[in-house]
N, C-alpha and C positions, 0 to 999 in steps of 0.2 A: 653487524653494523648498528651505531646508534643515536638518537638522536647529539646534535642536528643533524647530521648526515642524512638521516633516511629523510628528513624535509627535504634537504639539500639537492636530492639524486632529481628529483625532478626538474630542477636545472640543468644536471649533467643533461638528462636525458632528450631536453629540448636541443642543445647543443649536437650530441651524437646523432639524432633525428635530423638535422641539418647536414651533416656529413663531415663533421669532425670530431678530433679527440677532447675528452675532457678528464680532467682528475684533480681527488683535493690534496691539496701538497700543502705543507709548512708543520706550524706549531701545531693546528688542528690533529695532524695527523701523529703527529710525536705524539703528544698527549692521551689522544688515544690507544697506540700503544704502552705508555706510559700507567695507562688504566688512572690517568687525570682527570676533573674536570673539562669540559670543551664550552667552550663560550660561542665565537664566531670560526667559519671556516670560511677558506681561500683556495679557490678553483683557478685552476692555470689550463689554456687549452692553444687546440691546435689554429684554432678560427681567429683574425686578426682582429682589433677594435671593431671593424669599422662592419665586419662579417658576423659581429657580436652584437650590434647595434640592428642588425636587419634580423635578428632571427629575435630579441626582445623589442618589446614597445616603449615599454620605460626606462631609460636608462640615462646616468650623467657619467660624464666627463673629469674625474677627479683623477687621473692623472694619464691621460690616452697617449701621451708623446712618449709616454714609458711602459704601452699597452696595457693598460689597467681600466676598466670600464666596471662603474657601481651599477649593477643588476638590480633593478625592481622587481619582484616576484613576488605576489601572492600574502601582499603583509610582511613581506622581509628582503633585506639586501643583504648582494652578494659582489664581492672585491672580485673580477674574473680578469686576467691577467693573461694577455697571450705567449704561449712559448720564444722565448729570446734569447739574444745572444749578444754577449755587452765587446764591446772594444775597449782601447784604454782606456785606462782611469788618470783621466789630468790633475787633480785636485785630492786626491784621496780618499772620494767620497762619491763620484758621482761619475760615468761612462762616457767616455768622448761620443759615445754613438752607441743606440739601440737597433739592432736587429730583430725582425720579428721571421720565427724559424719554425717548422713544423715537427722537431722534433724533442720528445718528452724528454731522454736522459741529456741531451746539450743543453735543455734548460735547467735540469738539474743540474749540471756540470757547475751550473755558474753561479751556485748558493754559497753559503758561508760554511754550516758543517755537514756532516753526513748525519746526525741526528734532523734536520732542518732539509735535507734533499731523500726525502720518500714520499712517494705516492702513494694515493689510493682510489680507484677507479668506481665505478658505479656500482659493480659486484661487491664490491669490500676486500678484493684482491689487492696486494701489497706491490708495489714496484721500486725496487731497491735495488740500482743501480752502483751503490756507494757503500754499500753495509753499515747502513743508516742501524738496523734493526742490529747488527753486531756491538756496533757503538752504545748501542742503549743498554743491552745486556750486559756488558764492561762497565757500562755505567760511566762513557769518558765522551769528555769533548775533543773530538778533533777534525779539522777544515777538510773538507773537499779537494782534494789536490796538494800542493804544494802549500804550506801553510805560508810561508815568505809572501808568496803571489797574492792570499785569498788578504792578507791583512794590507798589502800593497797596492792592491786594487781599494779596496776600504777600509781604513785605520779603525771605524767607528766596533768592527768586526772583533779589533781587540777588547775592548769592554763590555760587549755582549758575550766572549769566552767568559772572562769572569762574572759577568751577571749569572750567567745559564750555573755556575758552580754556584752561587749562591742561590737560586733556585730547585734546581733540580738535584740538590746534594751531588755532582760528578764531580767526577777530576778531571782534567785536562792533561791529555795524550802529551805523552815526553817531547817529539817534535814542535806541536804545537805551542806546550809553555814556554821553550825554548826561544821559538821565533816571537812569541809576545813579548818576550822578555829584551829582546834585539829588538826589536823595532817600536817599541812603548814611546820615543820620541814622536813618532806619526800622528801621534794623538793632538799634537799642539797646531796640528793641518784640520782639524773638528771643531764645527763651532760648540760654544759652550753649552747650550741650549742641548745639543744630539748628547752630549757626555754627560748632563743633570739630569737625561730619561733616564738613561740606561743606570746611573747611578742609583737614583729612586728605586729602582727594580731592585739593583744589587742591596741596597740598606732593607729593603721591606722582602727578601727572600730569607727560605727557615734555616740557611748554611750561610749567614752573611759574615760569619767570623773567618770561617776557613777563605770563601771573597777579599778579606782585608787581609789575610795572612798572605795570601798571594799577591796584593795587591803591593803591599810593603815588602816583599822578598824579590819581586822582579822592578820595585821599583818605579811600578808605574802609574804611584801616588804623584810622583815629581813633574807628571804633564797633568793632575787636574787640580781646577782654578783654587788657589790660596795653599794647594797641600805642599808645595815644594820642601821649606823646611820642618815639617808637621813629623816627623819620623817618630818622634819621640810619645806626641801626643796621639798620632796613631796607632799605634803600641799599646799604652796607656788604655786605649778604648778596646783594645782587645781581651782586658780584665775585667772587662765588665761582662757579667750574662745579662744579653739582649734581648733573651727571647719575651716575644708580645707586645714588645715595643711598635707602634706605628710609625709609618716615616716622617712626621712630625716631632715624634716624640725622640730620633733617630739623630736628625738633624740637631734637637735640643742637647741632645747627648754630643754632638760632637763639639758643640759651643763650648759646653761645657768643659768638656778635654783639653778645647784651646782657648780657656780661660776670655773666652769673649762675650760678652752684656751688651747689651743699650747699643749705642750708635753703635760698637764694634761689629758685632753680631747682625746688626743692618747691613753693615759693608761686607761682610761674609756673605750673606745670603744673596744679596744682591749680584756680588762677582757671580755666583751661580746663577742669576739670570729664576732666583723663584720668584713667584707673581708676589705682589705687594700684600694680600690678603694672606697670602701664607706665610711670609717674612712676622706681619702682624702677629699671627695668630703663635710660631715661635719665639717671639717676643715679649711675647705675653706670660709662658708658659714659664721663660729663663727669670722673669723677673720674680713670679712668684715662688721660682726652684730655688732661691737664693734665701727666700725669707724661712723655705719650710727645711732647709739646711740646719736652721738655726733656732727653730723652732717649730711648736705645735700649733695644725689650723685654730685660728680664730673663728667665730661667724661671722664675721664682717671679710675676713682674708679670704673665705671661701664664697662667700656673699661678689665679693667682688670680682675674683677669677672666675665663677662660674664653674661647673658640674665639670662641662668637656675638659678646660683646661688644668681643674682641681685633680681629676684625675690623673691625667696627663704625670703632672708634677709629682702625685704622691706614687707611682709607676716607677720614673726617674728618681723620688727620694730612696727609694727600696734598691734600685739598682746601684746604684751609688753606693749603696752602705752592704750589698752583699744580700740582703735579707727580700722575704717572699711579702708579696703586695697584695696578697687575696682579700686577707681580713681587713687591714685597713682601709683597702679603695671600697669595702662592702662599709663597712661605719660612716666612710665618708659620704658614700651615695646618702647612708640612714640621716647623716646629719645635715645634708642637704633638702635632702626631702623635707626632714622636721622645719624647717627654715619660717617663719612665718611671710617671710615676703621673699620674693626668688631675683626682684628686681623692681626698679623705683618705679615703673606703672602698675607696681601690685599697691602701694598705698592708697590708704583709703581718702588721701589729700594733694593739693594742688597746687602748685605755688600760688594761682588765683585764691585758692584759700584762703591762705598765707598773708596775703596783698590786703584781702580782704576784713582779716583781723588785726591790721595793723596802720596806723596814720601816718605812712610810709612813703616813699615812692620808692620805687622797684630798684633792683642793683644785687651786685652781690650776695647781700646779706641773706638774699632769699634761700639761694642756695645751701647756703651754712647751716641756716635754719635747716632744709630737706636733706641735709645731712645729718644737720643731731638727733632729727626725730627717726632717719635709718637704722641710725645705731641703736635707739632706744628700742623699737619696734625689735629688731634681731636681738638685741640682751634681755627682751621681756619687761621692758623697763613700764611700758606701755602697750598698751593694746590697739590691733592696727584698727580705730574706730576714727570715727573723724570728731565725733564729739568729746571722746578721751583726749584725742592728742591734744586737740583746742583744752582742755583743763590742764593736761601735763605740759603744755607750753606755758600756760599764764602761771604756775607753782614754780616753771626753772626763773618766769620775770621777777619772782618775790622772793626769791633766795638770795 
């Protein structure tokens, strides 16, 4: 066992000290088998909310109608979740009714795949009720039961099958792509918001081509938001090598594909439901992808997209044209760095300056001024001193 785990077990062990079961089940535990990273783990037991609540002192309430109780322990928290057992699913997304049930494989029973329903107990013993650990070793996704059922019960269940291929490099069990494939309509029962996580996941995973391949061959591009007639342009993106692209840089690429800029590209992003600052921040990115299409950074062009998003774009320039992005995002970093000013509070002047050397009243013009002396300052034209620029302004008055 390893960390967090062995933090971890001292929560088990307070819990089995109480007189119940406990164990860490989900991604944690894949992963671990998986010999992946492990970030946070999730403990599911036999002890109801409220029996979880008397044996810790700290604890909140983030989602208890669904037995989920956030554990205060010792500098860290723990998601503890009581063993259940769901009834129908009305909505396709969510249990007419929670039972809470004292046994471990029924609450396995009622997971999404058999990679995702394995335990692991306080020992570091395995409990694989589903041949969770078969499936890993196949290196395939496939649902817990009846796959028709697991995706009928929650539609959202279908695009975590294809995130986890874009993740985990697997494939997906013949039954299971089958029934994704038949039932990919369910999708349009998910709000948009659960379909833009899971897709995030899918574009920022290291198998996200073979993700779209499947996405576009079952079809079930045509239930997410804007893709319906996209076939062609999803395609399209599948010629491109993605790999190191960020999911910003992701998104930028898919604009790209369907030919969308400026407002379009706001209405795009937006049908997705991403925050305004991210919308921004690919917006930014698409505008400057169009100028460096067509040409070489200027210092002023990269002066004004900035390092993150200069990269960003000269990433996307390379992928576009086929070619490797090493060297040139390393000159661009050099030519940024050399930069004499990185941004307009690095001058060594003010518009009060400005104000000040001139029989003026304010307006406009100021600005135009703090713009031609930007540009001089990055072409070298000037030096960023305040005494210089005050000379090299009153030489542009006498020309």
């Amino acid at each position: 066992m390893i960390e967090p785990f062995l933090t971890a077990r001292e929560v088990l062990k307070q819990i089995e000290n109480a007189g119940f079961e406990a164990y860490f089940v989900g991604g944690a535990v894949r992963d671990f088998l998986l010999q992946k990273p492990i970030h946070d783990v999730d403990i599911a037991t036999s002890a109801t909310p409220m029996e979880i609540k008397r044996i810790f002192p700290k604890t909140v309430d983030i989602g208890i109608e669904h037995g989920t109780i956030l554990v205060l322990y010792r500098s860290n928290s723990y998601e503890i979740t009581t063993f259940r057992a769901e009834s129908e699913y009305l909505d396709f997304r969510r249990p007419k009714e929670v039972a809470f049930i004292r046994s471990l494989r029924k609450d396995l029973e009622r997971r999404d795949f058999t990679i995702n329903a394995i335990a692991m107990d306080i020992n570091g013993s395995i409990h694989d009720p589903f041949a969770g650990q078969a499936s890993i070793k196949a290196r395939e996704i496939k649902t817990v039961g009846k796959a028709e059922e697991r995706f009928q019960e929650d539609a959202l269940r279908i695009m975590r099958a294809v995130r986890f291929v874009s993740q985990l490099s697997f494939e997906i069990e013949s039954k299971t792509l089958k029934a994704l494939a038949e039932l990919g309509y369910l999708l349009d029962k998910i709000a948009i918001e659960r379909k833009r996580s899971e897709f995030e996941k899918l574009i920022a995973g290291e198998n996200r081509r073979k993700a779209f391949e499947i996405t576009l061959e079952t079809k079930l591009y045509a239930y997410l938001p804007c893709f319906e007639n996209r076939k062609a342009e999803l395609t399209k993106l599948l010629s491109y090598h993605c790999e190191g692209l960020n999911t910003n840089e992701m998104w930028s690429l898919l604009c790209y594909c369907f030919r969308l800029s400026g407002k379009d590209a706001e209405q795009f992003l937006r049908e997705w439901r991403l925050p305004v600052k991210q919308i921004k921040e690919i917006q930014l990115v698409l505008s400057f992808l169009a100028t460096r299409l067509e040409q070489e950074w200027t210092t002023y062009q990269l002066y004004s997209a900035q390092l993150i998003a200069s990269i960003s774009v000269e990433k996307l320039y390379h992928v576009i044209n086929g070619s490797r992005s090493e060297r040139s995002v390393q000159a661009l970093v050099e030519m940024y760095n050399g930069m004499p000013i990185k941004e307009r509070t690095d001058l060594n002047i003010t518009g009060s300056d400005i104000l000040a050397w001139n029989n003026r009243k304010g307006g406009p013009w100021i600005h135009e001024i703090l713009l031609q002396i930007e540009h001089a300052v990055l072409e070298g034209l000037v030096e960023n001193e305040k005494l210089k620029i005050k000379e090299w302004l009153l030489k542009c008055k006498q020309k």
